[in-house]
N, C-alpha and C positions, 0 to 999 in steps of 0.2 A: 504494500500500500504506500502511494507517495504524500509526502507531506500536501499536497495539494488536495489530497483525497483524506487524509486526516484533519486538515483546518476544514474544509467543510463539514466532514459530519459532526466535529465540535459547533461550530455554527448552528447547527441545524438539531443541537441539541440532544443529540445521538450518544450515548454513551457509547464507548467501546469495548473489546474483551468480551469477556464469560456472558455478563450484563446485554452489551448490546447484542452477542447471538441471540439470547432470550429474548429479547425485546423483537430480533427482525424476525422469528420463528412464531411468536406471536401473535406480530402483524400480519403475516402471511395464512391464519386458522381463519375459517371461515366464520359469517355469522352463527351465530346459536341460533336463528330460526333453520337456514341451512342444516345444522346438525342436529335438529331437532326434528327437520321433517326424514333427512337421512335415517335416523336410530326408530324411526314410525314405519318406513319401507324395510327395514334390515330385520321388524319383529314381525313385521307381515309373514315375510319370505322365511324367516327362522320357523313361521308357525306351520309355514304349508310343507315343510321339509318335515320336520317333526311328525306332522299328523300324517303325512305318506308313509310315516317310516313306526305309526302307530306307537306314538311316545305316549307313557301314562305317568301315574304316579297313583299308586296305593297308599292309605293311610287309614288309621284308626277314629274313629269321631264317635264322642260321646251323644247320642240321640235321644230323647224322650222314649220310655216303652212305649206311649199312646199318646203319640202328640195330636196337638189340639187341632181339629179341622171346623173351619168356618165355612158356611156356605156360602157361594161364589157362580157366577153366571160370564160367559164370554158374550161380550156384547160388541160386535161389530171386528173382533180383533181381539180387542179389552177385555183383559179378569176387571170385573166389578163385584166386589166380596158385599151384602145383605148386610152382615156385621151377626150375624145368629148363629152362635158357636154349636154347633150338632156334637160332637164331645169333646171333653173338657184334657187339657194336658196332666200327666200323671208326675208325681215327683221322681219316678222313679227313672234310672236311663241305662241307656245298654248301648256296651261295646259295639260298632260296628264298624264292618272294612267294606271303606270304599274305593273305588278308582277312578280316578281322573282324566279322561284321556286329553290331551290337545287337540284343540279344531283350528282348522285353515281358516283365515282372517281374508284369505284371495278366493273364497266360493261366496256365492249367492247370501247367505244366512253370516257368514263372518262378517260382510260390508253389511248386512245391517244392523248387527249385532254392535260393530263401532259407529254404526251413526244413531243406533236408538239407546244404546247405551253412554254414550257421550257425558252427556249435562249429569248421569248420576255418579259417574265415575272422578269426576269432578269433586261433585259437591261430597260425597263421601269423603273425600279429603280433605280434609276443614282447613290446614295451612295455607291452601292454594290459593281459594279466594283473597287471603292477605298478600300473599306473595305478589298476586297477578295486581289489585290496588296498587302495594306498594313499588313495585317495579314500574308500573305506568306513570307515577310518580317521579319516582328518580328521571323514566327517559325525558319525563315532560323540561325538569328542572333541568338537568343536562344540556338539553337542546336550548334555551333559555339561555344558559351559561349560569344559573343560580349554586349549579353544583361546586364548579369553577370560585366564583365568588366568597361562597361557604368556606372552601379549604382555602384559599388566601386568607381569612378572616380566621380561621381557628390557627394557621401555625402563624399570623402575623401577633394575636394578643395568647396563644400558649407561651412559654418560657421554652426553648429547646429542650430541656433539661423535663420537661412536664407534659413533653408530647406523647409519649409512649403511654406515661399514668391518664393521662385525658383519653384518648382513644379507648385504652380500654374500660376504664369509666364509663364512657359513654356505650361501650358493645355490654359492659354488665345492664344495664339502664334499660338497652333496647331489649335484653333479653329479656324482661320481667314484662315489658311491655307487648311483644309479638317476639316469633318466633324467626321472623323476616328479618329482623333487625341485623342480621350479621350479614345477610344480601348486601345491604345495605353499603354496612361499616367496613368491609372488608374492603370491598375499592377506595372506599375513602380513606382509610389506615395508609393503604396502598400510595395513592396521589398526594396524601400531605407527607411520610416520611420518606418520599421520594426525592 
């Protein structure tokens, strides 16, 4: 590398060494949408592989002896349950083996399986919703330059000496608060002891 191509990436803010391989190996990873519709096709195609090759998984589950059945009607498609329990659940439960097999997500019944099962698969995951708020958040603030601002403003009034105790101050804070918070503080940890 000549000195002419060292004063610029000084310039240009580039560190060099260990550091700046990291930084250009980095820059060069694609988006997370990108990686995230990739890793969506990679479990499609894992599952139609799988269920060709008739994967399962056996396991033991503890069941009711007489679990409770509610009467229920299919109406157009839809279980629509009465709510009038015809018999009652027993305390009692019993061992049993079941199997699991894998189904292909590329036939007929897997694509609707991921489009009607969607919005529950979601919401079952209670983190998500905060994650997905607060990440829309950060990109809103980001694009803004609010983010930018933020961390000139915390290592301008931090003490050097009190950056590392403030950050994580603030990631214990977040943690009590949402579970997002380390989404968060982690790029920001990131950008101010940079």
């Amino acid at each position: 590398m000549s000195t002419a191509d060292a004063s610029t990436d000084q310039e240009q803010g580039s560190p060099g060494g260990f550091l700046g391989w990291i930084e250009r190996v980095g820059n060069k990873v694609p988006h997370p949408v990108i990686i995230f519709l990739g890793l969506i096709v990679g479990v499609m195609i894992l599952s139609a592989i799988l269920a060709l090759f008739n994967v399962g998984i056996t396991e033991e589950v503890l069941v009711p002896a007489s679990p409770q059945i509610v009467e229920a009607t299919y109406v157009g498609g839809t279980l629509q349950t009465t709510g009038i329990v015809v018999q009652e659940q027993s305390d009692e439960y019993v061992l049993e083996e079941q199997t699991v097999m894998v189904r292909s997500l590329l036939t007929v019944e897997g694509i609707r399986f991921i489009f009607t099962s969607f919005v529950s698969n979601f919401a079952s995951f209670t983190v998500v919703a905060t994650i997905f708020v607060a990440m829309i958040g950060v990109g809103v603030a980001e694009q803004a330059g609010m983010m930018a601002a933020l961390i000139r403003k915390l290592v301008r009034v931090t003490p050097g000496a009190w950056l590392t105790f403030v950050i994580i101050l603030v990631g214990g804070l977040s943690s009590v608060a949402t579970d997002a918070g380390y989404l968060i503080l982690i790029p920001l940890g990131a950008a101010a002891l940079r």
